[in-house]
C-alpha positions as a LaTeX table, in Angstrom:
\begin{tabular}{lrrr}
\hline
Residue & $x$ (\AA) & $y$ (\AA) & $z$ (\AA) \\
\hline
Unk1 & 86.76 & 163.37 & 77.99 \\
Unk2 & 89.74 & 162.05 & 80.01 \\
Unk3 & 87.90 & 159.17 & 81.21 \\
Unk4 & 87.03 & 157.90 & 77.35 \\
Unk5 & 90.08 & 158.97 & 76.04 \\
Unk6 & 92.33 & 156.87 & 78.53 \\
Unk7 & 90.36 & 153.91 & 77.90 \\
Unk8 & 90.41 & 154.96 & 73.96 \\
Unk9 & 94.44 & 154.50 & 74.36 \\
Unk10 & 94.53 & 151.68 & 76.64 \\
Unk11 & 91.83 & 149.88 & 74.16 \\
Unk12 & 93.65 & 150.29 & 71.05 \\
Unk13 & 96.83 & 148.62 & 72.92 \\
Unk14 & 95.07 & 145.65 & 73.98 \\
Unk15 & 92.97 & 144.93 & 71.13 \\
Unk16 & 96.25 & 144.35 & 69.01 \\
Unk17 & 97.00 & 141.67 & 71.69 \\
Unk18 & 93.69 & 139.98 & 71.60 \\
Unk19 & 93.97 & 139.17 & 67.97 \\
Unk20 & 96.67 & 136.87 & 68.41 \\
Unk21 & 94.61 & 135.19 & 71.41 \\
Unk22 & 93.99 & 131.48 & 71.32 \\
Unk23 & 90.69 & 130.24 & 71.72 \\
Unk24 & 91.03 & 128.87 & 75.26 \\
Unk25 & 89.26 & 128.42 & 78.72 \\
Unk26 & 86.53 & 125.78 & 77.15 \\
Unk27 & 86.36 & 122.91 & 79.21 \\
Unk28 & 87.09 & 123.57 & 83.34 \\
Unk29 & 87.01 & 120.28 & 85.11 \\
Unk30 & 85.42 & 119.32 & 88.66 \\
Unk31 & 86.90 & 116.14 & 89.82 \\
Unk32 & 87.16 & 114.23 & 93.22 \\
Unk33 & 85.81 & 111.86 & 95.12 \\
Unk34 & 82.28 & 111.61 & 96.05 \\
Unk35 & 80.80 & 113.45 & 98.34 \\
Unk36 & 83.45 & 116.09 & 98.10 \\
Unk37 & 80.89 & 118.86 & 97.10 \\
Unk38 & 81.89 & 119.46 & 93.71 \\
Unk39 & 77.91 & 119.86 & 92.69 \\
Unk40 & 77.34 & 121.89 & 95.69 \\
Unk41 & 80.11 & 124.62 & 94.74 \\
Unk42 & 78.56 & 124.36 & 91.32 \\
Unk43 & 74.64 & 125.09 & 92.53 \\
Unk44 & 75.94 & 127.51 & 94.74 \\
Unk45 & 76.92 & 129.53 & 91.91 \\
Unk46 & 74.03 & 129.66 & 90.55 \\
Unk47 & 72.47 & 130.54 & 93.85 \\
Unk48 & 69.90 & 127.70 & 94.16 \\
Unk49 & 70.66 & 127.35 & 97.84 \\
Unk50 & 67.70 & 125.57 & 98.47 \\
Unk51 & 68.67 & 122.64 & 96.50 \\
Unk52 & 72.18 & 122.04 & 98.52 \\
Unk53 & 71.02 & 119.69 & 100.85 \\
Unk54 & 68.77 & 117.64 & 98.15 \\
Unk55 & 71.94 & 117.04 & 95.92 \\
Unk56 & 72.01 & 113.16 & 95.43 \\
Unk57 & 75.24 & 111.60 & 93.89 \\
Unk58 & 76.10 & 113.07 & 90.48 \\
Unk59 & 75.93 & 110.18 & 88.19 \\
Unk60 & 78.78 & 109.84 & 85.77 \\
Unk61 & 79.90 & 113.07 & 83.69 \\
Unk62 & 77.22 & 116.19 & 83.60 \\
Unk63 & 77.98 & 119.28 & 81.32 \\
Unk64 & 76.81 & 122.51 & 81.94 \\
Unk65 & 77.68 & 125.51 & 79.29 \\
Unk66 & 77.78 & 129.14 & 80.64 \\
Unk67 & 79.09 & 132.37 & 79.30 \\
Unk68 & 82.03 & 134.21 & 81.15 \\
Unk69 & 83.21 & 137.54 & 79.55 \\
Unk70 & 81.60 & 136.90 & 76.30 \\
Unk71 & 82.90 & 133.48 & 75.94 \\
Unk72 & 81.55 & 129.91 & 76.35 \\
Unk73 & 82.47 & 128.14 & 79.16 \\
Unk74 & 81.94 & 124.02 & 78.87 \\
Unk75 & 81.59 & 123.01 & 82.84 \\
Unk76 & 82.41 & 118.93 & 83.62 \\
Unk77 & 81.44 & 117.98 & 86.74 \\
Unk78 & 82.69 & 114.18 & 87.20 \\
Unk79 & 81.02 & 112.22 & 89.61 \\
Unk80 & 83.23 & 110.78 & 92.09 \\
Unk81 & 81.91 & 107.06 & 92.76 \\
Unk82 & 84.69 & 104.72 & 92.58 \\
Unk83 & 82.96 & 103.04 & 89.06 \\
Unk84 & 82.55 & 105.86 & 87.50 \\
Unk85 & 86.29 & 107.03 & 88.66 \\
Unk86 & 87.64 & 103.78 & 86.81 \\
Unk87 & 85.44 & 104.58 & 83.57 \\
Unk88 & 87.49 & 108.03 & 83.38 \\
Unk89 & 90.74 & 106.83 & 84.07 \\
Unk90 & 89.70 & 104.01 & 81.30 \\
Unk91 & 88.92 & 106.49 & 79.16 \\
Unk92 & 91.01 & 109.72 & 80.13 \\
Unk93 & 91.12 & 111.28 & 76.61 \\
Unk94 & 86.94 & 111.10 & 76.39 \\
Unk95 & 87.01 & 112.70 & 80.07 \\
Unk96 & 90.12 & 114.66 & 80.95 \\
Unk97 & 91.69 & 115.80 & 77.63 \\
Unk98 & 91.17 & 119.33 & 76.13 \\
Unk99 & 91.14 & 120.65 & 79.97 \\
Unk100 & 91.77 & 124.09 & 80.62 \\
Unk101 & 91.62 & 124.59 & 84.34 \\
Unk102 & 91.06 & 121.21 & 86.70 \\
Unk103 & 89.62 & 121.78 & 90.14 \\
Unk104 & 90.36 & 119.21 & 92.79 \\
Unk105 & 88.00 & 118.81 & 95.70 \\
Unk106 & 89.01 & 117.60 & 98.56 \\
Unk107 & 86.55 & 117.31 & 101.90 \\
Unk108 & 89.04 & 118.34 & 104.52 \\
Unk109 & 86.63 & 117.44 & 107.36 \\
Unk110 & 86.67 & 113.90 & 105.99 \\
Unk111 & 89.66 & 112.90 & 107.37 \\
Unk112 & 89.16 & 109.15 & 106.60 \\
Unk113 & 89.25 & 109.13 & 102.93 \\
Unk114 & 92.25 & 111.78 & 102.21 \\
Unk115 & 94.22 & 109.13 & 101.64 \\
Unk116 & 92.01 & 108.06 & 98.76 \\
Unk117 & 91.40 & 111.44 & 98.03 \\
Unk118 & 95.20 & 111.95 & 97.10 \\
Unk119 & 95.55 & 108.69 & 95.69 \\
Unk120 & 93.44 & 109.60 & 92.92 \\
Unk121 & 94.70 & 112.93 & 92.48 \\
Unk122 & 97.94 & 110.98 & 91.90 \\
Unk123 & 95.83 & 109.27 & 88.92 \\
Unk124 & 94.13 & 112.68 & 87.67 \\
Unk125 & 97.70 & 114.19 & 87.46 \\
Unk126 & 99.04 & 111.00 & 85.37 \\
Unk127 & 96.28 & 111.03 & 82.91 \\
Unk128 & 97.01 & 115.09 & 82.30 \\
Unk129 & 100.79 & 114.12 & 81.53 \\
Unk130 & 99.71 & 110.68 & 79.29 \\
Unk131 & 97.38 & 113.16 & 77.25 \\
Unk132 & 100.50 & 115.67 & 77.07 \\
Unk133 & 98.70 & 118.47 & 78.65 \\
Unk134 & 99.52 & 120.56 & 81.62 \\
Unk135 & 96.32 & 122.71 & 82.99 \\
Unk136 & 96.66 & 124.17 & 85.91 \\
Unk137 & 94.83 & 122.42 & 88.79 \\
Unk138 & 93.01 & 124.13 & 91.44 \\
Unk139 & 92.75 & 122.12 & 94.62 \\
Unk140 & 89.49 & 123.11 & 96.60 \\
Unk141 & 90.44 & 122.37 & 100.30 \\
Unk142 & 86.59 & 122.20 & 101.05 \\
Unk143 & 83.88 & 122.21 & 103.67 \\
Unk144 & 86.22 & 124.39 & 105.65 \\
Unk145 & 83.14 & 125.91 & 107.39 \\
Unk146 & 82.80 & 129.72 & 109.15 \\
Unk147 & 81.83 & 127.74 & 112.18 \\
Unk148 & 85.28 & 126.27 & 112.33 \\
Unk149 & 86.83 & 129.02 & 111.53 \\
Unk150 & 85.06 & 131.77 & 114.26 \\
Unk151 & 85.92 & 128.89 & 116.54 \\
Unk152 & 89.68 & 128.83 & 117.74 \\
Unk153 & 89.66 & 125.53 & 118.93 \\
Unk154 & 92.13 & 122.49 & 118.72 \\
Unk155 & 89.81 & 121.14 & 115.85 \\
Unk156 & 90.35 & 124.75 & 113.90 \\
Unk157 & 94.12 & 123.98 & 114.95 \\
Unk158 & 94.27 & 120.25 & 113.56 \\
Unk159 & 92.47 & 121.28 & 110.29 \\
Unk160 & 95.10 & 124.02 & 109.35 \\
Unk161 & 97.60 & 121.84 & 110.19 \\
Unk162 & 95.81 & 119.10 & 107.54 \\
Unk163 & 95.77 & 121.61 & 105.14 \\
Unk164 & 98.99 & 122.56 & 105.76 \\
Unk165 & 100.27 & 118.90 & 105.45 \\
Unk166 & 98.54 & 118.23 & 102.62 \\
Unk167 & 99.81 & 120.95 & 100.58 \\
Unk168 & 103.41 & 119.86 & 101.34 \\
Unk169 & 102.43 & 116.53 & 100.39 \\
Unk170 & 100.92 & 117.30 & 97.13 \\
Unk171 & 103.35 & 119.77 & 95.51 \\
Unk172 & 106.10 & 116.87 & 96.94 \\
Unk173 & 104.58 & 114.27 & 95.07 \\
Unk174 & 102.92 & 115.93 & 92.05 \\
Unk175 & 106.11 & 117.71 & 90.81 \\
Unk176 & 103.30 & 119.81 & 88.97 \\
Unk177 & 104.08 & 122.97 & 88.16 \\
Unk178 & 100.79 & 125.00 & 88.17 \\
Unk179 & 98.86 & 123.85 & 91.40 \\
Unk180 & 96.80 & 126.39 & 93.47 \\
Unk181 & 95.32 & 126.02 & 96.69 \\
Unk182 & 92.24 & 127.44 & 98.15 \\
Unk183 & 89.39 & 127.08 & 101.64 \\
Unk184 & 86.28 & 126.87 & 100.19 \\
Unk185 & 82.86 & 126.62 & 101.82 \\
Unk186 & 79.42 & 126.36 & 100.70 \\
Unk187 & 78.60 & 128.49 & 103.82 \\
Unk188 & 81.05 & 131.09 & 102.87 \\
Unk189 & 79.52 & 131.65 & 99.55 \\
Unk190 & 82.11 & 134.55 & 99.25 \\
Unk191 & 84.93 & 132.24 & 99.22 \\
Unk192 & 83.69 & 129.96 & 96.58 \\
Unk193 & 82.90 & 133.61 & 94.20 \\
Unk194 & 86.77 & 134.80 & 94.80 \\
Unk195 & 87.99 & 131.20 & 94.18 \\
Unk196 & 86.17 & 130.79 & 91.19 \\
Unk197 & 86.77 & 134.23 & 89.37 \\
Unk198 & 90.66 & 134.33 & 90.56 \\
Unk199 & 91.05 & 131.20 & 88.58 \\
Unk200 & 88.72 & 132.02 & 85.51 \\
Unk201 & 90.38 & 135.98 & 85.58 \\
Unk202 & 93.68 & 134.47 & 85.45 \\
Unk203 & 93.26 & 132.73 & 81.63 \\
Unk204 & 91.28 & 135.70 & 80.23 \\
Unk205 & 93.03 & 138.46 & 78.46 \\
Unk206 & 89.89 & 140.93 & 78.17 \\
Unk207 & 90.03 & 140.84 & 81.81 \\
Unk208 & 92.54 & 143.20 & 82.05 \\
Unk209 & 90.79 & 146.07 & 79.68 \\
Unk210 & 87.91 & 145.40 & 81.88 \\
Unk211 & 89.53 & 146.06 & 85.45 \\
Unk212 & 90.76 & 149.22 & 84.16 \\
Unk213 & 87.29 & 150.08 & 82.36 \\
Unk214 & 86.11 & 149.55 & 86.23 \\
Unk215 & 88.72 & 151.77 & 87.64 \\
Unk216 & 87.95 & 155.07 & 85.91 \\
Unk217 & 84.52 & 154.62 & 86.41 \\
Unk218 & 85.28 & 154.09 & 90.07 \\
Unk219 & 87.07 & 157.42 & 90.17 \\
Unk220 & 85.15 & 159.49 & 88.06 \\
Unk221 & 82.37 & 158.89 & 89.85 \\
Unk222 & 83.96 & 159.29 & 93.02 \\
Unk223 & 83.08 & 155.75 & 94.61 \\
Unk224 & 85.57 & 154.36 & 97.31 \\
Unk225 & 85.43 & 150.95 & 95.07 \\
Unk226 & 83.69 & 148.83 & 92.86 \\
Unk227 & 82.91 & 145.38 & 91.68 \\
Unk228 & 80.95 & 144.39 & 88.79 \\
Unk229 & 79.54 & 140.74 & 88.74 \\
Unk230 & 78.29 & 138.40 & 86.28 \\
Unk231 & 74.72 & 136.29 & 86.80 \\
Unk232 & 77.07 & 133.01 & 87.71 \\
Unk233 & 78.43 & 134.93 & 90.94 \\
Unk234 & 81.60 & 135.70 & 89.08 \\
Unk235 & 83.66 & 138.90 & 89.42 \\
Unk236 & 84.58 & 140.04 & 86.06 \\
Unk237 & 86.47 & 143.36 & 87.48 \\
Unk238 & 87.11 & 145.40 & 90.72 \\
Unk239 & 88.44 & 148.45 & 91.94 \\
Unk240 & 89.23 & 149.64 & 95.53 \\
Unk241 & 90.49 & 152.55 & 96.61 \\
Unk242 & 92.10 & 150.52 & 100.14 \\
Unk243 & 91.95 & 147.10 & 101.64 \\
Unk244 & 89.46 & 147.85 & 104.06 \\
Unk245 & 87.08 & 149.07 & 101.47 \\
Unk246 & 87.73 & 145.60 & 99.24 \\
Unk247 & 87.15 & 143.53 & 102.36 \\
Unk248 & 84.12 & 145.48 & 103.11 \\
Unk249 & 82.44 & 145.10 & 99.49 \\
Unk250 & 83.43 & 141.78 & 98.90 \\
Unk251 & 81.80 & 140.39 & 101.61 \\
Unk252 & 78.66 & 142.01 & 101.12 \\
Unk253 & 78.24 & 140.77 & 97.45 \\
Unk254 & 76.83 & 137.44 & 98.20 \\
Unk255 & 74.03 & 139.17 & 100.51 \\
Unk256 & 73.34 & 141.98 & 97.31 \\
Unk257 & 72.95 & 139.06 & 94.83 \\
Unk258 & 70.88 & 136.57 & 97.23 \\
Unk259 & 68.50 & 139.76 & 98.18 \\
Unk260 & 68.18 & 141.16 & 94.38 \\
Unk261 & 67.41 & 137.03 & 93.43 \\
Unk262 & 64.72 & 137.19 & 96.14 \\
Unk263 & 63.16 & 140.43 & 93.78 \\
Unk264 & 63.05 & 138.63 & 91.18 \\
Unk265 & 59.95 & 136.50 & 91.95 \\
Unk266 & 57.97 & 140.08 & 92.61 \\
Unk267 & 56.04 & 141.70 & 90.10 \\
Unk268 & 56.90 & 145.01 & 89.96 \\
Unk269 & 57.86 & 146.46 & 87.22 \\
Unk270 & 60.65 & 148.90 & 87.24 \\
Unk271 & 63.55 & 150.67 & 84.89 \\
Unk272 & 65.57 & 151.33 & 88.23 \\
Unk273 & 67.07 & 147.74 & 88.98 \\
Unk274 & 68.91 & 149.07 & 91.51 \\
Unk275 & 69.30 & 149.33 & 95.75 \\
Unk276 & 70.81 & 151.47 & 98.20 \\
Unk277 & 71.87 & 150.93 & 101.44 \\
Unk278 & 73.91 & 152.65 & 104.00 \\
Unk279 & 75.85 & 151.77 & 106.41 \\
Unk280 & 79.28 & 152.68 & 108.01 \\
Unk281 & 78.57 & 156.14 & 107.51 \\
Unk282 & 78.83 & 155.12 & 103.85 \\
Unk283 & 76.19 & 154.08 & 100.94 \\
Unk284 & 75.78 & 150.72 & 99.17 \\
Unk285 & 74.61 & 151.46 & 96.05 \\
Unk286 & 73.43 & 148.11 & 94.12 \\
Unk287 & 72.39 & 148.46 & 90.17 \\
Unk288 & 71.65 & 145.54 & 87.62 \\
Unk289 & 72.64 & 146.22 & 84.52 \\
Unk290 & 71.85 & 144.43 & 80.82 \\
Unk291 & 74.22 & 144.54 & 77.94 \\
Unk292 & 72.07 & 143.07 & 75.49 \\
Unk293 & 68.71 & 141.17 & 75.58 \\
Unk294 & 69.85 & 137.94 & 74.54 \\
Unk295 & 72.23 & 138.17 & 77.87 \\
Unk296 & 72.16 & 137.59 & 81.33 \\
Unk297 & 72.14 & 140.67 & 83.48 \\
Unk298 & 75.75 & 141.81 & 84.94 \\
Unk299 & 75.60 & 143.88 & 88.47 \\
Unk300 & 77.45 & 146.76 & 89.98 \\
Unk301 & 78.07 & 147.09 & 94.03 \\
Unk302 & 79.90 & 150.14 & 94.82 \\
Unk303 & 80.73 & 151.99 & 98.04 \\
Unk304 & 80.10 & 156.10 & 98.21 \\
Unk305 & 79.96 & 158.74 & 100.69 \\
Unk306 & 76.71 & 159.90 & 98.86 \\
Unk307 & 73.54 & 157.72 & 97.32 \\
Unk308 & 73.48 & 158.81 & 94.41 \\
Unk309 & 75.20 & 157.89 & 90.83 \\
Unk310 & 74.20 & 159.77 & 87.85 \\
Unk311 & 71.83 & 157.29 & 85.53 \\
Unk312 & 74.47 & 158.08 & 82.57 \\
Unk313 & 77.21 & 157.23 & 84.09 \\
Unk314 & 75.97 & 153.65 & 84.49 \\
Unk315 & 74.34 & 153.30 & 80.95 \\
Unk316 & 78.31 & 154.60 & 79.86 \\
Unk317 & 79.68 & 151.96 & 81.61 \\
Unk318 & 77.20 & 149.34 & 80.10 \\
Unk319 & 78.27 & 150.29 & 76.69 \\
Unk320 & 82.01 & 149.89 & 77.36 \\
Unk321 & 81.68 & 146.93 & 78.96 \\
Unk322 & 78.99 & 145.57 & 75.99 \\
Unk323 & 82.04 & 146.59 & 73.08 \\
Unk324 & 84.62 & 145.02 & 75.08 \\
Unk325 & 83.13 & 141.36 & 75.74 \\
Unk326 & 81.08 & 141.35 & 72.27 \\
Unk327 & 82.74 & 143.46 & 69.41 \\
\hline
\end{tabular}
């Protein structure tokens, strides 16, 4: 009873706040030059891995709509071919207004065209303040690669030091207030997921009922954390009892999702949905649950000393999470 009656309490609260909320987070912008790998983050969201290295040049502006805790999300992915760059900046109210969150891609290993690559940043920036509208802009420092990263070399050494650079540079220039920086890497799939639901957490009210929904169920079931994902690789919540535990899970989220995707193409039918593995003296315990049949599926990854979670206690948390993202 303690478990629904805190989040009875802590619902009431919020719900009087979420009355008053704005409809917001529509339109989230991918801009940059070509070749940056704005598509790629975007199919490697989706998980179609495969297609990565068949992406040709996105041609002008291409929309894609997805849901994100029970809202519709309105995806622009600009392509970044100097003609169609001087069509938007022509036209910046039919292509940048109404923004919510812009993110800025940058290819950090091409070290030839930053100066282009800021140069129109400069330009992205002036057509937010002619349109009178401030969202904050998320610059993707990207294709910084594990490779580079295992490897401390001089090249790891002159690409932090970019980075570094260009960060000074940028919030010198801009004098934007809201501008966030993050590494990204196709091959670090995990870095792309915590880039992408940081940013889309941060402008979401219900995301806050949500993490705590997450955190009693963590500890009433006596899990050492947990994460619960949506089907576009985002993290809608999280709980962890320590660091090492959230480094731990978070890392193995991309593998849970890629292997349960591979399942998907088997037939067998099942009402389980769910894996277990162990490892580090410890289980992974993998479900998929559904919220309602129209939906996509959300997951759960948590980490327990035992392998098993009582059936209930997942469908429980599937009907909390179902009356806070659609009553």
């Amino acid at each position: 009873m303690n478990f629904y009656l805190t989040l009875l309490i802590f619902k009431v609260k919020f719900l009087e706040y979420l009355k008053e909320e704005k409809t917001i987070g529509q339109k989230i912008l991918f801009t940059g030059l070509d070749d940056a790998g704005k598509t790629s983050i975007i199919t490697a969201l989706k998980r179609e891995f495969s297609k990565i290295a068949f992406l040709k040049p996105t041609r002008g502006a291409q929309r894609r709509i997805f849901e994100f805790l029970g809202k519709e999300i309105s995806s622009w992915d600009l392509g970044g071919q100097l003609k169609y760059r001087i069509r938007y900046l022509k036209s910046p109210d039919k292509y940048f207004d109404n923004t919510e969150i812009a993110i800025y891609v940058i290819d950090v290993q091409n070290k030839l065209r930053i100066p282009e690559a800021i140069s129109y940043f400069k330009d992205v920036i002036e057509q937010f303040k002619k349109l009178m509208i401030e969202p904050p802009i998320c610059v993707f420092f990207h294709k910084f690669d594990p490779s580079l990263v295992k490897n401390d070399s001089n090249e790891l050494k002159e690409l932090n030091g970019l980075i570094t650079n260009l960060k000074e540079k940028i919030k010198t220039f801009s004098f934007y207030e809201k501008i966030y920086f993050y590494n990204t890497s196709v091959y670090d799939f995990s870095s792309i997921m915590k880039a992408m639901s940081e940013i889309l957490l941060a402008i979401f009210p219900k995301s806050q009922l949500i993490e705590k929904t997450i955190e009693e169920f963590s500890k009433k079931i006596s899990s050492d954390g947990v994460i619960a994902i949506d089907d576009n690789s985002l993290i809608i919540g999280s709980y962890f009892m320590d660091e090492k535990t959230k480094i731990i899970l978070s890392g193995c989220v991309p593998y849970f999702l890629t292997l349960n995707d591979s399942f998907k193409h088997i037939p067998i039918q099942s009402s389980d949905n769910q894996m277990i593995v162990q490892r580090f003296e410890k289980y992974f315990i993998f479900k998929q649950i559904s919220l309602r049949e129209s939906s996509p599926p959300y997951y759960i990854l948590l980490l327990k000393n035992i392998p098993h979670v009582n059936q209930e206690e997942f469908k429980s948390l599937g009907n909390l999470l179902k009356e806070i993202l659609y009553k």
